[in-house]
KELOVEX-492710 format. One line per 10 residues: number of its first residue (from 1); for each residue x, y, z of C-alpha. Coordinates in steps of 0.2 Angstrom, whole numbers, plus 5000, padded with zeros to 4 digits. Layout:
% KELOVEX-492710
NUM> X Y Z; ...
% end
This chain:
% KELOVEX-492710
1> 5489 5254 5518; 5501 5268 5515; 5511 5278 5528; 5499 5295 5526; 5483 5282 5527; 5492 5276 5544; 5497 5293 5550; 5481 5301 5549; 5470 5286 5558; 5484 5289 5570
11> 5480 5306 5573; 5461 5306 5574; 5462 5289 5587; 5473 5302 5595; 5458 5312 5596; 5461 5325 5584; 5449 5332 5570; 5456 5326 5555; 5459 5332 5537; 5466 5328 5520
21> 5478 5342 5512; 5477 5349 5496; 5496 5342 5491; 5509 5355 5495; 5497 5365 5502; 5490 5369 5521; 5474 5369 5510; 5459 5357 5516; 5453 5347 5502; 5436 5347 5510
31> 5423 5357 5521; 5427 5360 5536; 5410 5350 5546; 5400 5358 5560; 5399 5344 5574; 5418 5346 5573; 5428 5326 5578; 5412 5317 5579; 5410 5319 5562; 5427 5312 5553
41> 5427 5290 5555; 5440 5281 5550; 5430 5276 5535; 5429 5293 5529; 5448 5294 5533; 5453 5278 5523; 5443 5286 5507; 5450 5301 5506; 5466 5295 5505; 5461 5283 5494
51> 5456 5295 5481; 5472 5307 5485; 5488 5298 5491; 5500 5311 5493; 5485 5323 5502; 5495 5331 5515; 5489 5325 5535; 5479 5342 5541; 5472 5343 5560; 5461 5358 5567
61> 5469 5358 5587; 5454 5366 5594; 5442 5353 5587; 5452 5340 5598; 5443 5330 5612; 5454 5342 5624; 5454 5361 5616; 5472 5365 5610; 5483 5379 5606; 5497 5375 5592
71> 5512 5389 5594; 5523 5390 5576; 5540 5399 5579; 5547 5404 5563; 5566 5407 5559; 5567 5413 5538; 5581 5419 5528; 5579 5438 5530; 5563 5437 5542; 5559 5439 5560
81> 5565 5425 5571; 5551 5419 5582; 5564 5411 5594; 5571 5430 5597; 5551 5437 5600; 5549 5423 5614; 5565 5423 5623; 5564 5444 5625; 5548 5441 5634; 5555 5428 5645
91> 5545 5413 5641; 5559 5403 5634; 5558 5390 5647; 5539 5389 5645; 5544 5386 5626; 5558 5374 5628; 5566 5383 5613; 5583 5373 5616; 5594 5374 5599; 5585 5363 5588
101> 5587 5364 5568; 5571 5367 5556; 5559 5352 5558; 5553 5345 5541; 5535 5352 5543; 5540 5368 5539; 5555 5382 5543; 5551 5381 5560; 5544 5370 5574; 5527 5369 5583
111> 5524 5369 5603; 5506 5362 5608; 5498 5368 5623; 5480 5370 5633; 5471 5384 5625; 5470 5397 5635; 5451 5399 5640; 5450 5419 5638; 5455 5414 5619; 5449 5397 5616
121> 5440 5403 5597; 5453 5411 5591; 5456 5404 5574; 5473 5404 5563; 5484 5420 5570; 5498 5425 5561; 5512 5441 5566; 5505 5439 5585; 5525 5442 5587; 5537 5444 5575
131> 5541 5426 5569; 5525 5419 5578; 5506 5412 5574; 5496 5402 5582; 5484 5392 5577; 5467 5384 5585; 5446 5382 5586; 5448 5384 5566; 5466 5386 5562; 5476 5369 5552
141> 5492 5364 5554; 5499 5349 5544; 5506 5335 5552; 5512 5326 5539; 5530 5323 5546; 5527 5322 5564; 5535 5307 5572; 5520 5303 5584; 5505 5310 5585; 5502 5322 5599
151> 5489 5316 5611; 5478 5329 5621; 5476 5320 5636; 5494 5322 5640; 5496 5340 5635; 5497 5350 5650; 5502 5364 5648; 5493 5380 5646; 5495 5394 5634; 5507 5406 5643
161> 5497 5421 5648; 5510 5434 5642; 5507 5426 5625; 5490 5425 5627; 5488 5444 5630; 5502 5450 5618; 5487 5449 5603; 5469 5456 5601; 5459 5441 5599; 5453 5439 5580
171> 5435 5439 5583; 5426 5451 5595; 5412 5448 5605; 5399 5452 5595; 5407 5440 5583; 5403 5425 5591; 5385 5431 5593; 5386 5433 5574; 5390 5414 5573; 5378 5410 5584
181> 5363 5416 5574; 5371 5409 5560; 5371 5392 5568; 5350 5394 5571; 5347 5393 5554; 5360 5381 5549; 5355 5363 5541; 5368 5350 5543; 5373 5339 5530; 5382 5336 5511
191> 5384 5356 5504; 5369 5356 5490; 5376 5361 5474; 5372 5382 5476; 5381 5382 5491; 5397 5374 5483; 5394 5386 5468; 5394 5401 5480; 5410 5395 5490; 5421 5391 5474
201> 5415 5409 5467; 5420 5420 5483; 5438 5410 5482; 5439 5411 5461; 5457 5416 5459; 5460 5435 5457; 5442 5441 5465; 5445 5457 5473; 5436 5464 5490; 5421 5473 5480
211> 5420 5457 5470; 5416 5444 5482; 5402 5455 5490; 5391 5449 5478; 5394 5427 5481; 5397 5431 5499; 5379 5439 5500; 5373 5424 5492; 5380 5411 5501; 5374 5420 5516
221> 5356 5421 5511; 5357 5402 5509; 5363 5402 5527; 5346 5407 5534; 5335 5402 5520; 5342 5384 5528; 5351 5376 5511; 5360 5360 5521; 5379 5362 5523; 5379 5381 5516
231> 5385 5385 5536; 5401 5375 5533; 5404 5383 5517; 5403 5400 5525; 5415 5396 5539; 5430 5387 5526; 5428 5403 5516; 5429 5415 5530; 5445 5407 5538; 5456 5405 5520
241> 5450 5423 5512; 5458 5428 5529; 5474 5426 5523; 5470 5436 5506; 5482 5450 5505; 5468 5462 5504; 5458 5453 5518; 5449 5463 5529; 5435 5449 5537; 5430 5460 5551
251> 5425 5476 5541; 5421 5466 5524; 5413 5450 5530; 5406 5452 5546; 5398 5469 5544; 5390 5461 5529; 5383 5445 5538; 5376 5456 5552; 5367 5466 5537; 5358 5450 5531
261> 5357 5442 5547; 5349 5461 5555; 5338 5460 5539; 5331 5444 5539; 5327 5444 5557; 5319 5461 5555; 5328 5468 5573; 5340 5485 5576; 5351 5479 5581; 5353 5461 5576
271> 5346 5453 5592; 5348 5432 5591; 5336 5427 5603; 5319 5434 5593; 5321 5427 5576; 5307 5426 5562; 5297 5412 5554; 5302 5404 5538; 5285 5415 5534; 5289 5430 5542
281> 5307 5430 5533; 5297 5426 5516; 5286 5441 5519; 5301 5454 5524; 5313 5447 5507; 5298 5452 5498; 5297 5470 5505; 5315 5473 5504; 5312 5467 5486; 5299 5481 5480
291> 5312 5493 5491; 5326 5488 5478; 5315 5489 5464; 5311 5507 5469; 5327 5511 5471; 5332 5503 5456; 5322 5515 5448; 5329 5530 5455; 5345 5526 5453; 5342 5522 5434
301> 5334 5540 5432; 5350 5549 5441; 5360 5538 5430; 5352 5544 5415; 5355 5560 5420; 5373 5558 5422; 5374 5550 5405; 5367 5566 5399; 5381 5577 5408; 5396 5566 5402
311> 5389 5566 5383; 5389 5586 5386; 5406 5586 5394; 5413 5575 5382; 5406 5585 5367; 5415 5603 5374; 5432 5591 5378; 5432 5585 5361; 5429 5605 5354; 5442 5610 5365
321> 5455 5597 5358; 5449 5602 5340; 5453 5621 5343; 5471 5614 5352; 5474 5606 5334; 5471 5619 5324; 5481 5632 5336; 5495 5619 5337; 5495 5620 5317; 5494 5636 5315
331> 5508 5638 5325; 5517 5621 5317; 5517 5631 5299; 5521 5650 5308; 5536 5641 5313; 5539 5632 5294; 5536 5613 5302; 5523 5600 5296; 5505 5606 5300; 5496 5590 5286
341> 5498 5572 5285; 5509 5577 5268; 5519 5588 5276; 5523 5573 5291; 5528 5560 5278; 5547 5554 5282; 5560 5546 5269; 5569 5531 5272; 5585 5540 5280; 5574 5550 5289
351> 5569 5536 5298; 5585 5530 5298; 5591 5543 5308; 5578 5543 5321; 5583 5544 5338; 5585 5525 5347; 5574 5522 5362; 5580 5531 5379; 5580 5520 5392; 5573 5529 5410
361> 5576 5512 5419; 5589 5507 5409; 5586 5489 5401; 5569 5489 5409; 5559 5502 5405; 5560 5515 5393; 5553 5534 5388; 5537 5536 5379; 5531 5519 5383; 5516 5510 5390
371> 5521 5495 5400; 5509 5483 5412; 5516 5473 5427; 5507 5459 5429; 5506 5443 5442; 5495 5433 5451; 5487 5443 5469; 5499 5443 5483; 5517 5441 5471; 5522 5459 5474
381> 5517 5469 5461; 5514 5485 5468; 5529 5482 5481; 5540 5483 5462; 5528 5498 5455; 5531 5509 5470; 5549 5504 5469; 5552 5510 5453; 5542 5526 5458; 5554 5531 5470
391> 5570 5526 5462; 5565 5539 5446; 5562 5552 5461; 5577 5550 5469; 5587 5545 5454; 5596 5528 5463; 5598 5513 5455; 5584 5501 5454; 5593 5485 5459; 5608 5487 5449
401> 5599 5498 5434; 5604 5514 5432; 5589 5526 5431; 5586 5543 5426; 5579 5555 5437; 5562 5563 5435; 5548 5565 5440; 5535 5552 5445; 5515 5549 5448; 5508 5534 5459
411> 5490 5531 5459; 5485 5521 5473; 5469 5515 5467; 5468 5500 5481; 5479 5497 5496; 5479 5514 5503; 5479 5509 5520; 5496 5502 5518; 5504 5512 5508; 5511 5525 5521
421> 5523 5510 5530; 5527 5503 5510; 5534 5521 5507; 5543 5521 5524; 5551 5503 5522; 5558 5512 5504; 5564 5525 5514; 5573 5515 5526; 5581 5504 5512; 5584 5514 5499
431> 5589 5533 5508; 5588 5547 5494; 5581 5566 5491; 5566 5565 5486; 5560 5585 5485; 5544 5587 5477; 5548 5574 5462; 5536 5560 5469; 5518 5561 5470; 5505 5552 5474
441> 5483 5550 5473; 5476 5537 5485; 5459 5537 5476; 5453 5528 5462; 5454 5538 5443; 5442 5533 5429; 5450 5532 5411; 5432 5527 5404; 5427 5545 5408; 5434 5559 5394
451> 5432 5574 5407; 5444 5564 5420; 5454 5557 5407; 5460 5576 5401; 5462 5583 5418; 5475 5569 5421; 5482 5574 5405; 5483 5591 5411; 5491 5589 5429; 5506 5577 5420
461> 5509 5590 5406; 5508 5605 5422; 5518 5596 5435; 5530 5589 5421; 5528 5569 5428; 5540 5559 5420; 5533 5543 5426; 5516 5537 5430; 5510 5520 5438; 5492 5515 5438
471> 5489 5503 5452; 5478 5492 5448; 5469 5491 5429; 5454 5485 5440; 5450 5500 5451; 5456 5512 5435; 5446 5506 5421; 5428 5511 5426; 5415 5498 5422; 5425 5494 5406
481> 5421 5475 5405; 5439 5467 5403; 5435 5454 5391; 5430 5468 5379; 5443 5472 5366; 5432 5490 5361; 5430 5494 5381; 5450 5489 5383; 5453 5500 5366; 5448 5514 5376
491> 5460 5512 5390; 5474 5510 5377; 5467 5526 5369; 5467 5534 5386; 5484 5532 5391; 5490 5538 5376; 5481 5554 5381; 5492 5554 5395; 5507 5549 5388; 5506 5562 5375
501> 5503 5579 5388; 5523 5574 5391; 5533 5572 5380; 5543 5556 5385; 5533 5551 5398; 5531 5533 5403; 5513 5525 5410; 5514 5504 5420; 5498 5499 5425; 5498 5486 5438
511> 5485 5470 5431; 5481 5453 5437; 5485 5438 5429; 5470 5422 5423; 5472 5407 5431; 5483 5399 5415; 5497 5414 5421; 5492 5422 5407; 5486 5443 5406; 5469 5443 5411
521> 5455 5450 5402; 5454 5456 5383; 5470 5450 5370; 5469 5469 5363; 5475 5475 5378; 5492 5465 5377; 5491 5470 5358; 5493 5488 5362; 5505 5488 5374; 5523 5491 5372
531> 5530 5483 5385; 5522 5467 5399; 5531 5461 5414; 5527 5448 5423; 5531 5445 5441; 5528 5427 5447; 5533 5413 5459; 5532 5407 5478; 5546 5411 5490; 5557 5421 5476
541> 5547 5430 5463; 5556 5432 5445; 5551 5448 5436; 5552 5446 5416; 5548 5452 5399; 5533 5443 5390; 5530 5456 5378; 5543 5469 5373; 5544 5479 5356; 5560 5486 5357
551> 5573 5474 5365; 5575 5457 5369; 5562 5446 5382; 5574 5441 5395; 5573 5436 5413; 5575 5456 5422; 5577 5450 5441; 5573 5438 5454; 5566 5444 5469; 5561 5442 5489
561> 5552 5449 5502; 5563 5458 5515; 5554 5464 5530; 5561 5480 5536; 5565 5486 5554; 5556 5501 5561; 5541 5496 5548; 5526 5485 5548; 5531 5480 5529; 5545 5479 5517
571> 5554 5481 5500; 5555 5469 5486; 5575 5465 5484; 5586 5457 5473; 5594 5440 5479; 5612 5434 5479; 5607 5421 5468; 5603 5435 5454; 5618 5443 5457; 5629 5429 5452
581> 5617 5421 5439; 5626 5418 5423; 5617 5422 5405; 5615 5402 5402; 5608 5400 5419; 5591 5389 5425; 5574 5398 5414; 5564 5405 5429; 5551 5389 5431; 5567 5378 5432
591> 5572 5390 5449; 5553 5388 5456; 5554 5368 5454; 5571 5369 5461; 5565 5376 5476; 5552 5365 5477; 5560 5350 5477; 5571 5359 5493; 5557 5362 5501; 5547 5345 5500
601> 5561 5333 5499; 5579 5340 5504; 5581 5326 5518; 5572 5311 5511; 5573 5314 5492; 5560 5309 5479; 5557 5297 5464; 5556 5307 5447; 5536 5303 5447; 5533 5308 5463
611> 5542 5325 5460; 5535 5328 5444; 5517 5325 5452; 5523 5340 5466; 5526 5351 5450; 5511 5346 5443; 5499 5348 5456; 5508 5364 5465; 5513 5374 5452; 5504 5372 5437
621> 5517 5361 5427; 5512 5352 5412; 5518 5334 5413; 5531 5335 5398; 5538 5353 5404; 5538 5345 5422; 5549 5331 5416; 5561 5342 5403; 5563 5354 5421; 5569 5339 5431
631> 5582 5334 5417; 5589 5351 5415; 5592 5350 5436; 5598 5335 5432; 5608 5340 5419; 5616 5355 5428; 5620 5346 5442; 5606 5352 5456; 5598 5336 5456; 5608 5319 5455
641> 5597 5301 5450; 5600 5287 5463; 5593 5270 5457; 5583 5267 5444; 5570 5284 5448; 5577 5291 5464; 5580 5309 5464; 5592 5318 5479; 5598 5338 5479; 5615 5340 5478
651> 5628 5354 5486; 5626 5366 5470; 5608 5362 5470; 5606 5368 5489; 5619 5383 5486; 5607 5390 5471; 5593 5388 5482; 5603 5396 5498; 5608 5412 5485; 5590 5412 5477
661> 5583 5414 5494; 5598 5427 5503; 5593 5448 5498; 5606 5459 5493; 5608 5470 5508; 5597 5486 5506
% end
């Protein structure tokens, strides 16, 4: 029986709920169950493992026989320090905080008490203090590496009230009414095959907050239509899209549950003590079907009707741009320049002696170009844009890269709401004069539409915007379908029509990547691009050129998350480790396995096929790259073979990690 097997029939005779662990991950590899502990046997236990080996040990405290509260104090490079938050409100004696090291479950350590019964369903709660989460009712913690397992009986101490006040609980009242009615119609059981489908849909890598309306309104229609185990589906979903960086479960999810839920039991508002028959519901879904259909209908007719209007307005933009040719002609041969496509023709030393590119951040971006910044959700992207954005405005250095002053356009197409405390972090790090050179739109744009296109065009040639940033391609290509190369065309063609109202100007669109790490959607996109970016990783992000016409594809910087002071967010800033890297250093994936390895198995170390599977199953590694990374550690002297296939970091391997991990002071 091996150790994890053991440690997690340790926990659940312990009387804990018990759950395997996506590896590397605080991921459950399955649904959570309704009837909470009564529901996992040691069977059950002995079989997941057997399937998975190296599944991480999961518990949900408040599903223990005795309700529990698990307390996580942090203490990051560059972030809060948990221990600071609780001793400034006095509760260091109810904390024991002592002067402990890191424990191996993570960069902090955990304190276990009685929940608090004003607070008992609270879920996973993370930033309650700076450096502090709790977690309970629904929230995981891995228990991988704990010693002994924590038995409830003799936990007796409470959750101190201090804490227990210092956060608004996650769900409201009315929430738990929500649930409630939820549970009515619940069937318990395996999760049928739609309601898998549904789950793995709303948590399908990249899905934005308007994409997963349409699964999550699915899923909850199974709810009540009583498809077994669709319940438990809904609840995992809701608790890991919670820590989504667009997540907003309160005004996305909830609001949308209590629509469905109000619906089928025909009440306003929702009431959960008179519901409706299986009949009754039948007959209301069919009524609120002919509603749709009629208003299907009307909203085909007002589309046709706009149709008509864009046709027309497209037709007198394209007239207008046909009498701004022949005016720019005639003017082009008043003048004696080239007014034909004969008159245009260069020679071969004319070419020759074409200006070279000029660089606005110099050896990142250049004038006159169209570039995407591209990564998977969460990495940062916009965190870089925004960055760049401001140091054109105020014309400081962008991490070492000297940059041109001009002036510069962002389009907050999404994350408005935090946009304002981004801008001020900036401020705080990066102090410059700003004037009226930086601008912004915190609304979407629509480059599928002609009219909107021009008038863009028209405000960059009037305000004389250097640089524009698009953030995101989503929320800026209309219903252009990405996996179209013509609808993709169009937004190439578009941005063009930007870029050429200024002379010089440069446009970044901000884009997702697929699952593979590749740019998502059409190929003719990257095709017509002259520049992509790609920023990717886990703790440090390394931004670098995939595509680049002019110039060679090189690694640009690694970067970190610094949280600034005064702010609720931060900058993205260049590490230590950047700072001294050398031009034949570690490719960027060696870094992130390097740092994987530090993470999993700095104390204990690893065999080779143990670490190769971490890279595999965590970062997306193939098995022959995963094995050419660990010989290049190796080789470099990070990593140092003990035995026939033990692996153990080394001094320069922990310094590289330390410097990849410390930001350059703002």
């Amino acid at each position: 029986m091996s150790a994890r097997v053991e440690k997690a029939l340790a926990w659940l005779e312990a009387g804990h709920y018990v759950l395997p662990g996506i590896p590397g991950t605080k991921r459950p590899a399955v649904a959570y169950q309704r009837d909470g502990i009564e529901t996992v046997t040691a069977d059950m236990v002995r079989q997941w493992w057997k399937d998975e080996p190296k599944a991480e040990v999961l518990v949900v405290p408040g599903r223990a026989s005795t309700p529990l509260h698990v307390t996580d104090l942090d203490w990051k490079p560059g972030q809060p320090d948990g221990r600071d938050s609780i001793r400034e409100r006095g509760l260091d004696d109810a904390f024991d905080l002592g002067g402990g090291e890191p424990s191996r479950s993570g960069l902090g350590e955990h304190h276990w008490r009685l929940a608090n019964p004003k607070h008992e369903r609270n879920g996973t709660v993370s930033g309650i203090l700076p450096g502090v989460d709790t977690r309970s009712y629904n929230g995981l913690v891995s228990v991988t590496h704990y010693p002994e397992p924590i038995r409830p009986a003799d936990v007796t101490e409470t959750v101190p009230d201090l804490l227990a006040t210092a956060y608004k609980p996650r769900s409201a009242p009315e929430d738990l009414d929500l649930v409630q009615t939820l549970s009515r119609y619940a069937e318990p059981g395996k999760p049928s095959k739609r309601a898998r489908a549904a789950g793995e849909a709303i948590l399908d890598d990249g899905q934005d907050r308007g994409q997963v309306q349409k699964p999550l309104r699915y899923l909850l229609g199974l709810v009540l239509e009583g498809e077994p185990g669709a319940l438990a589906i809904y609840t995992d979903a809701r608790e890991r899209w919670s820590v989504h960086p667009e997540a907003d479960v309160e005004a996305d999810w909830d609001s949308l549950a209590r629509e469905v839920v109000t619906r089928a039991t025909n009440t306003e508002p929702m009431d959960a003590g008179h519901l409706l028959t299986r009949k009754e519901r039948k007959k209301a879904r069919k009524a609120a079907k002919k509603d749709a259909e009629k208003v299907a209908e009307f909203e085909a007719d007002v589309d046709e009707e706009v149709d008509e209007r864009e046709a027309s307005i497209r037709e007198r933009v394209e007239w207008l741009a046909r009498q701004d040719e022949a005016r720019r002609r005639f003017e082009a041969s008043q003048r004696g320049e080239a007014s034909t496509f004969a008159d245009s023709l260069l020679s071969l030393e004319d070419v020759l002696n074409l200006p070279a590119p000029e660089p606005l951040i110099e050896g990142v971006l250049d004038r006159g170009t169209t570039t995407m910044l591209y990564g998977a959700p969460a990495t940062g992207k916009s965190f870089v844009a925004l960055h760049w954005a401001w140091s054109i405005a105020t014309g400081r250095a962008w991490l070492g890269h000297e940059v041109e002053t001009g002036r510069a356009l962002y389009v907050a197409a999404e994350g408005v709401s935090g946009l304002g405390e981004r801008v001020r972090a900036l401020r705080l790090a990066w102090p410059g004069e700003v004037e009226d050179r930086l601008l912004f739109r915190t609304s979407a744009v629509n480059l599928t539409n002609a009219a909107e296109v021009a008038e863009i065009a028209s405000a960059v040639a009037a305000q004389e915007v250097d640089f524009v940033v698009l953030d995101t391609l989503a929320r800026v290509a209309g219903d252009a379908e990405e996996n179209s190369s013509t609808a993709m065309s169009g937004i190439v063609r578009a941005v063009d029509t930007i870029r050429a109202a200024r002379p010089g100007c440069t446009v970044v669109l901000v884009h997702h990547e697929g699952k593979s790490g590749d740019l998502r959607g059409s190929s003719a996109i990257l095709g017509a691009l002259d520049v992509a970016l790609r920023l990717h990783g886990d703790l440090v992000k390394t931004l670098e050129f995939m595509k680049r016409k002019e110039g060679p594809t090189e690694r640009v910087a690694d970067l970190v998350f610094q949280a600034i002071d005064g702010t609720s967010s931060g900058v993205m800033s260049g590490t230590r480790g950047h700072l001294h890297r050398e031009v034949e250093d570690l490719p960027s994936r060696d870094d992130e396995a390097l740092q994987a390895f530090h993470r999993g198995f700095s104390e204990v170390g690893a065999t080779s096929s143990a670490f190769r599977d971490t890279l595999v199953d965590s970062l997306g590694f193939k098995r022959t790259p995963a094995y050419d990374a660990i010989n290049r550690l190796v080789s470099r002297g990070f990593l140092e073979k003990t035995g026939r296939t033990g692996l153990v970091i080394t001094p320069a391997g922990r310094t590289q990690v330390a410097d990849a991990l410390d930001p350059l002071d703002p």
